[in-house]
N, C-alpha and C positions, 0 to 999 in steps of 0.2 A: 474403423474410420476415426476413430479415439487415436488423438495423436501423441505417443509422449516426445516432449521436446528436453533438454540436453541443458545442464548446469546456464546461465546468462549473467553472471557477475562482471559488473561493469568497473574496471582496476582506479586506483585513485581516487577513493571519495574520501570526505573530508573527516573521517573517524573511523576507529580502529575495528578491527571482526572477521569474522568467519569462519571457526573455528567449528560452530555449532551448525552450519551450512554443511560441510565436507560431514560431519559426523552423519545425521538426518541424513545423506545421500550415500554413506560407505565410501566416499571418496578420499582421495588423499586430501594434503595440505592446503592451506588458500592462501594468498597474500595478504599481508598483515593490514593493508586497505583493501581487503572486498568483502564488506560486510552484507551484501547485499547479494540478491539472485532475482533477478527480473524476466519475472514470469511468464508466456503470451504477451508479449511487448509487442504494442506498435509507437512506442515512445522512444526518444533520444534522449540521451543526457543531456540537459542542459549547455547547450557552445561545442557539444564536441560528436554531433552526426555523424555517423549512423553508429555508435555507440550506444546500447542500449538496447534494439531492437533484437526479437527474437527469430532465429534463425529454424527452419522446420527442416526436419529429416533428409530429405529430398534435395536441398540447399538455396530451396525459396526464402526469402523475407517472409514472416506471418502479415507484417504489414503490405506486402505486394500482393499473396495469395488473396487475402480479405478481399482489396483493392478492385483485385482481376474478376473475385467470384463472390460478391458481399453480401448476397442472396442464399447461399449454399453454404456460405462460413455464420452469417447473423439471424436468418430468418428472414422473410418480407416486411414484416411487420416493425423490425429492427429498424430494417435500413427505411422505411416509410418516415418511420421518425427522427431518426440519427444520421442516417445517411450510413454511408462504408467506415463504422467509425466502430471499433469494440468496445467504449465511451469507460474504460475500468482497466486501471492498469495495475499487475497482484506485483508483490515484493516477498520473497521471505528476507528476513531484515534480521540480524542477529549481533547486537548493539554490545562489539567489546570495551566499551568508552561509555560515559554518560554522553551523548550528545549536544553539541548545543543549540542555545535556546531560540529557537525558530518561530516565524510560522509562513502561513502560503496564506497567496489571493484568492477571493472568492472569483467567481464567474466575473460578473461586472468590471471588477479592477483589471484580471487579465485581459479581457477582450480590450478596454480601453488603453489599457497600457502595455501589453507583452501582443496584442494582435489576435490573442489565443481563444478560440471554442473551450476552454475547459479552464475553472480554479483549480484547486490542489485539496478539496476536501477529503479527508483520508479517516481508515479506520484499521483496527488493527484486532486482531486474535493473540491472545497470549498465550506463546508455550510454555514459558517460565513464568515465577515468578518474580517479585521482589517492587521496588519505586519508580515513578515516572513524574513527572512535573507537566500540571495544565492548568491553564489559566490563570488568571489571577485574583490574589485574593482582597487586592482592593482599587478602586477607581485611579487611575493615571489621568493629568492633563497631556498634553500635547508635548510641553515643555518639560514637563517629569519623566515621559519615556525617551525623549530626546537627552537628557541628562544622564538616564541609566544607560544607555546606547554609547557617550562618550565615557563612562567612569571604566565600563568594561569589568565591573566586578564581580563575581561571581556568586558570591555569595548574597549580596544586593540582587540580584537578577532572582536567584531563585526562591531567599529569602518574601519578595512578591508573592510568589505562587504559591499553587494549593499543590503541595504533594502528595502522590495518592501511590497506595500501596496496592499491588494486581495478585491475582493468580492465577498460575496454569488454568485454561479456559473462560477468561475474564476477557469482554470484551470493551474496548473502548472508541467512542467516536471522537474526531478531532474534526469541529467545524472550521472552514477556511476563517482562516483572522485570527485566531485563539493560537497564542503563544503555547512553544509545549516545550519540552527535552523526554527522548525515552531514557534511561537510565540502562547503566554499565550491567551488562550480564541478562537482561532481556534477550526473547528470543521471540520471534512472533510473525503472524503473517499480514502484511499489511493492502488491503483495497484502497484507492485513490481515484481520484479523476487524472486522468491519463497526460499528468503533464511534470513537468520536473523543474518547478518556482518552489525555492527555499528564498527566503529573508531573512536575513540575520541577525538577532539583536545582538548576540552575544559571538565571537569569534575568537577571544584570547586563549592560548594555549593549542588551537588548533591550526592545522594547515590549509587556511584561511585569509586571503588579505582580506579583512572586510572592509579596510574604504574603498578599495576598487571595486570588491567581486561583492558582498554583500550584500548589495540592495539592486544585481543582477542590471546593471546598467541604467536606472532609473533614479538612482539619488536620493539617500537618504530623506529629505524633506519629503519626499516622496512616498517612499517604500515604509516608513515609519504609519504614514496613513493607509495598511492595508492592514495593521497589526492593531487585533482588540483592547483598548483601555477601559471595559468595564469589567468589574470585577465579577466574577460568578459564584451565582450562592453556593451552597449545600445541594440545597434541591436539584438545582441545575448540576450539578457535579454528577447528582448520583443519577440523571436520567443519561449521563454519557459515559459511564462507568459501570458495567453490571455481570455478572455470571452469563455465559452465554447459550447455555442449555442445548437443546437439540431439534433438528429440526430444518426444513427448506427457507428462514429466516432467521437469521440470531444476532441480526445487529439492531439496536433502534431503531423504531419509525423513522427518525429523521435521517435516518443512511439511505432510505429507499430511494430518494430522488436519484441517487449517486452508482447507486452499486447494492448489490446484495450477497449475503457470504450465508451457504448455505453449511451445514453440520451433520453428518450419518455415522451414527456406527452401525457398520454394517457385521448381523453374525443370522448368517445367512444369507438372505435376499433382500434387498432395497430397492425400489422404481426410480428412478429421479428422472423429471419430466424434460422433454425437449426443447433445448437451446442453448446459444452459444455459450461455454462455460469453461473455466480454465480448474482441472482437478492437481491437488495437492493427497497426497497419502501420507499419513500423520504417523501411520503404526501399522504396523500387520500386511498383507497383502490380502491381494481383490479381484477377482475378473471382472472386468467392464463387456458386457455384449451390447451391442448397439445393430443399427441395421446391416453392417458390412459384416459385423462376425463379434468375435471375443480377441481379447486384449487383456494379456496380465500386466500386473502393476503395483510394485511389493514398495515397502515405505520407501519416504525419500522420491518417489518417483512424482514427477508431474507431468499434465498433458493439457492439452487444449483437443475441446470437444463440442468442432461444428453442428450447426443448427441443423443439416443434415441428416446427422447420424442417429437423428429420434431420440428416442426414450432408451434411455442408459438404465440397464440393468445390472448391477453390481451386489457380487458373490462372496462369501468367500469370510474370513475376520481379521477386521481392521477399524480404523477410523479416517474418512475422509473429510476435506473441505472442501466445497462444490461454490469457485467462486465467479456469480455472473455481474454483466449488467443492470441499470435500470431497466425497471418493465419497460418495453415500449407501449 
């Protein structure tokens, strides 16, 4: 009942990669834009539908099945609270570029300004090492990030921020409004709230108009008040930055409202309890038995795995990521 679903690299995004995608999978080559693999998708890209969305074996939309059967795909208890909504959208993201310097709306801004049930709060697993840029390290007025927004300088922009140095199984949270960039040569799997709102501060060098596309049709005066101007300490750094250890939770408390990223090595037998959850295989291979039967699933692979299917039994040695929703 363990479903695995099939590469979802969505072509044209705005920085280069994928190179460390097609690897993870034994695949061949990617294009030099698709740095991304979208996972259980019931998400579009951003202006260009049905783009994005994950397509299931069978030649359903994931987002249609849910839809049709959202009790059977989420749980009761799921859809009680969420409604037919898989409220987590997984990325593996393998950053050939430094990215630029972003961030997303929280809840509130979207719904009032984009229409949208969901911000873009996002967290990430890292397979590689190396730098990433979050937040900043001192207070902006209004008028000061509006000044760095027109200078376009790069070295100003990130100059601001704290640079923070990851490694392989290092997780990081990115609250909606907190300016970030992942860095060139990351490789990582990314949870979010299931929507695709970038803002842009920064767009020079990339293939990006950002006074049009930028601020996503809402205008800078605008979009500039959904981006954090206080500065974040230390403390606060290190409680959104930490080794991610093992376990049915390994991101901060503060990810739980959002999404949960669970962690197994599995060398033997592992339980992992009942509900809707999109798997990634990190390394090694696994048999998943569920209530329909067993399913193997050797690195590189992913699946999504209905509320249905009970309690996922997983065999075999490897390292999995078991990534669900918020509780209901």
């Amino acid at each position: 009942m363990i479903i695995e679903v099939a590469a979802n690299r969505p072509p044209e995004r705005f920085y280069r990669g994928g190179r460390s995608l097609a690897d993870l999978r034994g695949e061949a080559g990617v294009g030099e834009y698709e740095p991304e693999d979208w996972v259980g998708s019931m998400t579009c890209v951003y202006g260009e539908a049905p783009v994005g969305l994950t397509r299931l074996p069978d030649g359903r939309l994931l987002k249609d099945a849910i839809e049709a059967e959202p009790e059977w795909w989420l749980g009761a208890d799921h859809v009680a609270a969420y409604g037919a909504d898989a409220m987590v959208l997984v990325k593996l993201l393998d950053a050939g570029e430094r990215l630029p310097v972003h961030a997303h709306p929280d809840r509130a801004f979207a719904k009032a300004h984009f229409a949208a049930p969901h911000g873009k709060t996002e967290a990430w697993f890292l397979l590689t090492g190396g730098s990433l840029h979050l937040g900043l390290k001192q207070d902006l007025t209004a008028d000061e990030l509006a000044g760095v927004l027109e200078r376009q300088d790069a070295e100003e922009i990130l100059g601001l921020m704290h640079e923070v140095q990851v490694n392989p199984g290092d997780v990081v949270l990115v609250p909606a409004g907190v300016l970030h960039a992942i860095g060139g040569g990351l490789f990582l799997v990314e949870l979010q709230e299931p929507e695709d709102f970038s803002l842009m501060l920064e767009w020079k060098g990339y293939p990006i108009d950002g006074p049009k596309d930028g601020h996503l049709g809402i205008g800078y005066d605008l979009a500039l008040q959904a981006m954090e101007r206080r500065a974040r300490t230390p403390q606060e750094m290190a409680e959104l930055v930490r080794p991610a250890g093992y376990g049915p939770s390994v991101f901060p408390a503060a990810a739980d409202p959002y999404f949960r990223l669970g962690r197994e090595r599995v060398q033997g037998e592992v339980q992992v309890e009942a509900g809707f959850a999109v798997v990634i295989v990190l390394e090694g291979q696994i048999e998943v038995t569920d209530a329909a039967g067993t399913t193997a699933l050797r690195q590189g692979a992913t699946a999504v795995a209905p509320h249905a299917a009970g309690e996922l039994t997983l065999t075999g040695d490897g390292e999995v990521l078991i990534c669900r929703p918020p509780a209901p």
